[in-house]
SEDREN-594772 format. One record per atom (N, C-alpha, C, O): residue number from 1; residue in three letters; y, z, x. Coordinates in nm, 2 decimals. Layout:
<recs>
    nr   rest       py       pz       px
   NUM    Ala        Y        Z        X
...
</recs>
This chain:
<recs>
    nr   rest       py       pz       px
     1    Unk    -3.35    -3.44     0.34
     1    Unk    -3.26    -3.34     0.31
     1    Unk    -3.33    -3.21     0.28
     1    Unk    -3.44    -3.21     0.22
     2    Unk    -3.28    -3.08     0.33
     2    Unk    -3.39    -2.96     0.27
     2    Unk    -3.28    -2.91     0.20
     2    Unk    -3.16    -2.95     0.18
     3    Unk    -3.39    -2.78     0.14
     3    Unk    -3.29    -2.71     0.05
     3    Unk    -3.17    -2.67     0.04
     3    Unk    -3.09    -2.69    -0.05
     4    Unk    -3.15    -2.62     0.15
     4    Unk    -3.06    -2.51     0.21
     4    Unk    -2.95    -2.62     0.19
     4    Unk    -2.87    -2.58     0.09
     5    Unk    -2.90    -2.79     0.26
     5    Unk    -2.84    -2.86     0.29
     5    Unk    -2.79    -2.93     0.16
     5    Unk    -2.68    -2.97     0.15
     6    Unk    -2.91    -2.94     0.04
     6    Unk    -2.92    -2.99    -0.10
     6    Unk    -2.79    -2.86    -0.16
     6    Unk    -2.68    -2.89    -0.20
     7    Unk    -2.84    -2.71    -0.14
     7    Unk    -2.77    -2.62    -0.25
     7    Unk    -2.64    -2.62    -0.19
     7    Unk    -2.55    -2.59    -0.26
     8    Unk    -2.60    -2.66    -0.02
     8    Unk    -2.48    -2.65     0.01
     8    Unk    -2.40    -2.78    -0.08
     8    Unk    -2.30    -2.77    -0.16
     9    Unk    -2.46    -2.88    -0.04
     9    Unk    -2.37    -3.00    -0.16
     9    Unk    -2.34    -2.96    -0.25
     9    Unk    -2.22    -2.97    -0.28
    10    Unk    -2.45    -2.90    -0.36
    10    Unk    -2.40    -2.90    -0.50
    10    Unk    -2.33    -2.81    -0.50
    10    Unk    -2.29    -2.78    -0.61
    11    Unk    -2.30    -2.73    -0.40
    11    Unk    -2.19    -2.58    -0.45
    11    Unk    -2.04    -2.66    -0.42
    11    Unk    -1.94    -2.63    -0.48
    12    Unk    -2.06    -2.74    -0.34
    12    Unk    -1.89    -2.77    -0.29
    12    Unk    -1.87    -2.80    -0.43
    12    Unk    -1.96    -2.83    -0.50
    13    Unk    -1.72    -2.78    -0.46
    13    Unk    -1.60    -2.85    -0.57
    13    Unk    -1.52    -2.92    -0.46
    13    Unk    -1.52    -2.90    -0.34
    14    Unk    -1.47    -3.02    -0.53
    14    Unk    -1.40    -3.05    -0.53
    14    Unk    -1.22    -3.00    -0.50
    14    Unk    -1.16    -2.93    -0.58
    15    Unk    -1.15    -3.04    -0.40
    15    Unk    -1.02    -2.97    -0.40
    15    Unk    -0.96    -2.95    -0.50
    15    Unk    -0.94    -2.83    -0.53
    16    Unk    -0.91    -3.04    -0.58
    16    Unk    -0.83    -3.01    -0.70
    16    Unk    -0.91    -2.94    -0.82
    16    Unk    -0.86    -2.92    -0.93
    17    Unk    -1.04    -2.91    -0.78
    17    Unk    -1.14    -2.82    -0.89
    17    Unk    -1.16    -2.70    -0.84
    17    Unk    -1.24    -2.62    -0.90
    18    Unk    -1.09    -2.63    -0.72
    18    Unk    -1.12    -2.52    -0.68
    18    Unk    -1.06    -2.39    -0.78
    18    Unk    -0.97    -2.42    -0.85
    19    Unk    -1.12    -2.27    -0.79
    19    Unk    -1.03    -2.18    -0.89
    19    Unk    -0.96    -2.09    -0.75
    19    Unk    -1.02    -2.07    -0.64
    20    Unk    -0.85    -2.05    -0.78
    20    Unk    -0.78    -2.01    -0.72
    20    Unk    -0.75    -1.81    -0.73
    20    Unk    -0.68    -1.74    -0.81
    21    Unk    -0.84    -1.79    -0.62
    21    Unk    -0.85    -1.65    -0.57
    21    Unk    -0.78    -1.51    -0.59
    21    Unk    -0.82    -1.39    -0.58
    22    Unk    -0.64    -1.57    -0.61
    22    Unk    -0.54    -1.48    -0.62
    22    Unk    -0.51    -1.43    -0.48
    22    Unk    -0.46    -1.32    -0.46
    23    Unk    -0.55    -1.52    -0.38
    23    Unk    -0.49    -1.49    -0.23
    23    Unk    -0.37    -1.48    -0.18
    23    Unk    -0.29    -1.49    -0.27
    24    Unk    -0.32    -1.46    -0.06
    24    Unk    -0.16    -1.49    -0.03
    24    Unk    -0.12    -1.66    -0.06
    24    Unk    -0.18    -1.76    -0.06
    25    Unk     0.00    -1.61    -0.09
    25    Unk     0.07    -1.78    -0.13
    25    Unk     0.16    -1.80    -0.06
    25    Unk     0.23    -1.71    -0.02
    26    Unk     0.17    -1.91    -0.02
    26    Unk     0.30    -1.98     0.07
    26    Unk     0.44    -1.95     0.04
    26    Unk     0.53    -1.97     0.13
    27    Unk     0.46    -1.91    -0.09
    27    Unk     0.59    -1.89    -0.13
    27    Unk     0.59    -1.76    -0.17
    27    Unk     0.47    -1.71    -0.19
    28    Unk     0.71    -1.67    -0.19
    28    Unk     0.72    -1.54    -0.29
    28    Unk     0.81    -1.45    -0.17
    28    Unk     0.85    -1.50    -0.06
    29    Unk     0.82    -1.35    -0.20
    29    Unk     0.94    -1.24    -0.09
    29    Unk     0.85    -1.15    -0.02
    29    Unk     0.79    -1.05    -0.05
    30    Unk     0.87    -1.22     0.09
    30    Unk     0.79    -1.18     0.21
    30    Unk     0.87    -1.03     0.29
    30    Unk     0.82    -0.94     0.36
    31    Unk     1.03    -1.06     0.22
    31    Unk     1.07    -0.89     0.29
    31    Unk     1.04    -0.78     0.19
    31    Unk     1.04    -0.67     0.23
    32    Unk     1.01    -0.81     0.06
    32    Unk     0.98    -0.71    -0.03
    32    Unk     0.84    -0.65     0.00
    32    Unk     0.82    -0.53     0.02
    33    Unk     0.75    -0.78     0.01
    33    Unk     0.60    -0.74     0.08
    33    Unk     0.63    -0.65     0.18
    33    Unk     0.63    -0.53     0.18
    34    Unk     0.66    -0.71     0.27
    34    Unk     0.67    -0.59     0.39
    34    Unk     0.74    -0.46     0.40
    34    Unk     0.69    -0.38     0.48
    35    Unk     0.86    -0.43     0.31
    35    Unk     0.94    -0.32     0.30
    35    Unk     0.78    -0.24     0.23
    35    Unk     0.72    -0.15     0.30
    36    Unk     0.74    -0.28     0.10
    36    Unk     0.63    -0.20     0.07
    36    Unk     0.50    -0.14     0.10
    36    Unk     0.43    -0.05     0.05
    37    Unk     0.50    -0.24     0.21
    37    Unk     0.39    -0.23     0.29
    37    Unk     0.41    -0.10     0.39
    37    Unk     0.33    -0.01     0.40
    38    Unk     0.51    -0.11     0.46
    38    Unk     0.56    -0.02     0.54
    38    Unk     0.55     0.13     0.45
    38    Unk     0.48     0.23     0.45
    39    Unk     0.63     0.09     0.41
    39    Unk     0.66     0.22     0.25
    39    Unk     0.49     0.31     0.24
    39    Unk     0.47     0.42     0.27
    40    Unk     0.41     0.24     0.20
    40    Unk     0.29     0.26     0.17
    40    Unk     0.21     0.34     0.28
    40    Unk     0.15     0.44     0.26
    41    Unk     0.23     0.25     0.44
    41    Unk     0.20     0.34     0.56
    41    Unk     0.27     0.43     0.55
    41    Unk     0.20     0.53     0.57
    42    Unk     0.40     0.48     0.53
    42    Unk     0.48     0.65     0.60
    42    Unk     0.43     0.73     0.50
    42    Unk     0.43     0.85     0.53
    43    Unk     0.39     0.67     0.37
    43    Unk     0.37     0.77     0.27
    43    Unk     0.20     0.80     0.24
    43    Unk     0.16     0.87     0.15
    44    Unk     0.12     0.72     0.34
    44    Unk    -0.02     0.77     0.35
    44    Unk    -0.01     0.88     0.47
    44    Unk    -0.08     0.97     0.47
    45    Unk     0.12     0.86     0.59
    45    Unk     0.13     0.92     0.71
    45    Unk     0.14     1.05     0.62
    45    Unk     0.05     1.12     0.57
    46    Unk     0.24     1.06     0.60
    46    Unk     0.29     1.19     0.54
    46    Unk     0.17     1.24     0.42
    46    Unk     0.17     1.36     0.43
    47    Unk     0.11     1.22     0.35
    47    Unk    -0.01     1.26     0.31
    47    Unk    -0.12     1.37     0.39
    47    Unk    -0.16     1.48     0.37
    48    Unk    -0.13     1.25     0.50
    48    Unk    -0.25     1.28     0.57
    48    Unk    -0.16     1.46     0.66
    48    Unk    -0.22     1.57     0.68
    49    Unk    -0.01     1.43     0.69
    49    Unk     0.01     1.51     0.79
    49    Unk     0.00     1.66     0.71
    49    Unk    -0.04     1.78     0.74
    50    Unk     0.06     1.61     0.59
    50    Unk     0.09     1.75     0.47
    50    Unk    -0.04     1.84     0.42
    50    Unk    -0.03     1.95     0.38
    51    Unk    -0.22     1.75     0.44
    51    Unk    -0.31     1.81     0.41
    51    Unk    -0.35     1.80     0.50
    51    Unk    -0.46     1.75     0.49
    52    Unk    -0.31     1.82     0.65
    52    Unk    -0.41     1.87     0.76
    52    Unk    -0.47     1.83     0.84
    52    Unk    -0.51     1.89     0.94
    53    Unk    -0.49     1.69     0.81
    53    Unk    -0.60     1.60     0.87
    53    Unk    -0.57     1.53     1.02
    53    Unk    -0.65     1.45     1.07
    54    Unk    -0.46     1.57     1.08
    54    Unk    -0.40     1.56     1.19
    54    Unk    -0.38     1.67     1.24
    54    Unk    -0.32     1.68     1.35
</recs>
């Protein structure tokens, strides 16, 4: 076994030991996310158009 192969073992956890990232979740309101998402692009557009940069 070398090192590299040894430190990759001991880092794995376990599945049900993993800590949880605060990533996307399978569940929650996916049309709210996207309404604000959008929201967020027209209102960087309109930003960018109001100071010039276009």
């Amino acid at each position: 076994m070398t090192a590299s192969s040894a430190t990759a073992t001991v880092l794995q956890a376990p599945a049900g030991l993993r800590a949880r990232t605060g990533g996307p979740q399978d569940d929650g309101p996916k049309v709210l996310e996207h309404l604000l998402g959008w929201t967020l692009v027209v209102l960087l557009a309109m930003l960018v158009t109001q100071a010039g940069l276009i």
